[in-house]
DSSP file (Angstrom, degrees, kcal/mol; ACC not computed):
  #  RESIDUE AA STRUCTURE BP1 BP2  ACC     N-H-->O    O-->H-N    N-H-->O    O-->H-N    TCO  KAPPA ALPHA  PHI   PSI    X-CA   Y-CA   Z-CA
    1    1 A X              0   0    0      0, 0.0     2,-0.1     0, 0.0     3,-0.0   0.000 360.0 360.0 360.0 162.9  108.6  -41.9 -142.7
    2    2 A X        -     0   0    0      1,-0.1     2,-0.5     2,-0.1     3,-0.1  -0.237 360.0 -92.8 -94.0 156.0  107.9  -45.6 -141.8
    3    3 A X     >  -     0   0    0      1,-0.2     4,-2.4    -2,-0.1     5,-0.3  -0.761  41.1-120.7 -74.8 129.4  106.8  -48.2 -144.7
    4    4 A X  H  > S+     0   0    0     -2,-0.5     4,-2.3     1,-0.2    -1,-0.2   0.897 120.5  55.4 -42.8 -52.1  102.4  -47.6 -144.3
    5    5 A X  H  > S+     0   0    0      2,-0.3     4,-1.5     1,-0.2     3,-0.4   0.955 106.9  40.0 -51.6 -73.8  103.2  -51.8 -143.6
    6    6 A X  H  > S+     0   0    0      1,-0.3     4,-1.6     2,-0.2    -1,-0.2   0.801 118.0  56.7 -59.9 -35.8  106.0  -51.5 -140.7
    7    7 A X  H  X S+     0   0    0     -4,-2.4     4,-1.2     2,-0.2    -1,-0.3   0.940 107.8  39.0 -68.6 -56.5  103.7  -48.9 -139.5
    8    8 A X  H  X S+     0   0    0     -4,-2.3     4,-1.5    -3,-0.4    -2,-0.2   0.767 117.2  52.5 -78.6 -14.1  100.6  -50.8 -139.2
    9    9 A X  H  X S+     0   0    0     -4,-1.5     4,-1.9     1,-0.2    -1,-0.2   0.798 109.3  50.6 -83.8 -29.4  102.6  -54.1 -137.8
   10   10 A X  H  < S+     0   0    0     -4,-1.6    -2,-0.2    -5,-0.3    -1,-0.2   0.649 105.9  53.0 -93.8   1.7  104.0  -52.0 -135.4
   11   11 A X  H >< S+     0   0    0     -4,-1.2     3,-0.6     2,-0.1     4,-0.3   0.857 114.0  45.2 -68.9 -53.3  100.2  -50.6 -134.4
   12   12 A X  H >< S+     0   0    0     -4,-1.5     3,-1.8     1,-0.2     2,-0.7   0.994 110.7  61.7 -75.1 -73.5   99.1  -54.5 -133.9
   13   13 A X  T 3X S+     0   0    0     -4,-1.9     4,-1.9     1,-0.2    -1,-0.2   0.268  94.0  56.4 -81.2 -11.2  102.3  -54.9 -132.0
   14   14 A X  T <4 S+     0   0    0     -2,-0.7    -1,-0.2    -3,-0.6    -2,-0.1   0.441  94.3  59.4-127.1   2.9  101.8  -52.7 -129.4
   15   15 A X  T <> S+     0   0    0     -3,-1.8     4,-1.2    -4,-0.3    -1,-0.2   0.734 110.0  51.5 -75.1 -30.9   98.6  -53.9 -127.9
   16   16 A X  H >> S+     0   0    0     -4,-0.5     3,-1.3     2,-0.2     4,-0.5   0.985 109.8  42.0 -59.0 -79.2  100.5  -57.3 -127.4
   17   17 A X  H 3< S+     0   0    0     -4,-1.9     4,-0.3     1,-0.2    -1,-0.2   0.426 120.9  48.6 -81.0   9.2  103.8  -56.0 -125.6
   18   18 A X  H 3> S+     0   0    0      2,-0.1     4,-4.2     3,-0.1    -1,-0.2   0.674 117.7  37.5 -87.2 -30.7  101.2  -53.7 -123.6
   19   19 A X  H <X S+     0   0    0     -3,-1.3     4,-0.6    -4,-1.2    -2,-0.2   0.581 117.5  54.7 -85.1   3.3   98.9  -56.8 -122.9
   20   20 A X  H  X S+     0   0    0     -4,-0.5     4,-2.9     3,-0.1     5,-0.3   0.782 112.5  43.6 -90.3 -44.6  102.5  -59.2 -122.4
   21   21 A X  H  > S+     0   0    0     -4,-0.3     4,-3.2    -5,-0.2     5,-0.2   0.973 107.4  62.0 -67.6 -48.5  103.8  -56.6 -119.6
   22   22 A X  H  X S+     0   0    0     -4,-4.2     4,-2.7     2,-0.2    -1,-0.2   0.884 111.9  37.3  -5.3 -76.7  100.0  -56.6 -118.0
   23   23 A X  H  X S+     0   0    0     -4,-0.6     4,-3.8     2,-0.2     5,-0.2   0.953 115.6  56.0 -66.2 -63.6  100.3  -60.4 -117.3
   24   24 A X  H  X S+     0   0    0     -4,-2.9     4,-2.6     1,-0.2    -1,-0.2   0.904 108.9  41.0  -6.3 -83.2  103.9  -60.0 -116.3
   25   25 A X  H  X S+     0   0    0     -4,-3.2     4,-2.3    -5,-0.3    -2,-0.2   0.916 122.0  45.3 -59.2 -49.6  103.5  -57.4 -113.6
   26   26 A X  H  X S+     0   0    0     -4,-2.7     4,-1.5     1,-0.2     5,-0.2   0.973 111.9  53.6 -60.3 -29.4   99.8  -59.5 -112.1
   27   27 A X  H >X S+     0   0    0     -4,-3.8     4,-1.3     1,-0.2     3,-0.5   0.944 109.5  44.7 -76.3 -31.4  101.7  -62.5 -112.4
   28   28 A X  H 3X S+     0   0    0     -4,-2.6     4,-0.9     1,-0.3     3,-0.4   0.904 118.9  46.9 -30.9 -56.7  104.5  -60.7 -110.1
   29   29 A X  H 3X S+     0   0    0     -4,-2.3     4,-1.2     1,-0.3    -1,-0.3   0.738 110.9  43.5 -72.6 -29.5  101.9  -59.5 -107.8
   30   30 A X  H <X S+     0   0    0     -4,-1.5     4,-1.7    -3,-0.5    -1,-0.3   0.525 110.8  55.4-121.8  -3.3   99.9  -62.4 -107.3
   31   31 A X  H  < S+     0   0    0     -4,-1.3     4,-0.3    -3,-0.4    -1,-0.2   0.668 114.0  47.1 -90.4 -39.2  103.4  -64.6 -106.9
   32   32 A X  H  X S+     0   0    0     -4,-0.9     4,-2.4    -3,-0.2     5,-0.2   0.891 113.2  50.8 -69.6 -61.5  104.2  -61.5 -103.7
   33   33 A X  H >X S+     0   0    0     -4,-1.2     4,-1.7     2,-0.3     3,-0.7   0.965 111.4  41.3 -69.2 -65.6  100.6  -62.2 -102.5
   34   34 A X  H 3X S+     0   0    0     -4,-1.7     4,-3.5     1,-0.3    -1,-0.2   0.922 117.5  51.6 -74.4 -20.0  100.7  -66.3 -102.2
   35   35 A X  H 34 S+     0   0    0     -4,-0.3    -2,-0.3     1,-0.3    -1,-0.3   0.888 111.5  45.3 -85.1 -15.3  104.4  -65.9 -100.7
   36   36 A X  H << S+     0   0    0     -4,-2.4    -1,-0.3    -3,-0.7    -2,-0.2   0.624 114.9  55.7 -88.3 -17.4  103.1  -63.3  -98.0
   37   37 A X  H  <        0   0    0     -4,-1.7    -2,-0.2    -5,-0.2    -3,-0.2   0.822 360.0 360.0 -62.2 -50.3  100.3  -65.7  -97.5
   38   38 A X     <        0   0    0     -4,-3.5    -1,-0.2    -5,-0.3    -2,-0.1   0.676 360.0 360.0 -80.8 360.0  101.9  -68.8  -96.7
């Protein structure tokens, strides 16, 4: 089993790298979107 600690850091950690990939992927799209625009 995981230390209750490393476990709870990795709990907090993994709202982040969901909410870092989020931003990623619009910033992709919206990067697609202004180059098919102009």
């Amino acid at each position: 089993m995981l230390h209750p600690r490393a476990r709870t850091m990795l709990l907090l950690s993994l709202p982040a790298v969901a909410i870092g990939i989020a931003s990623s992927l619009i910033l992709i799209v919206v990067m697609k979107i202004a180059s098919v625009l102009q």
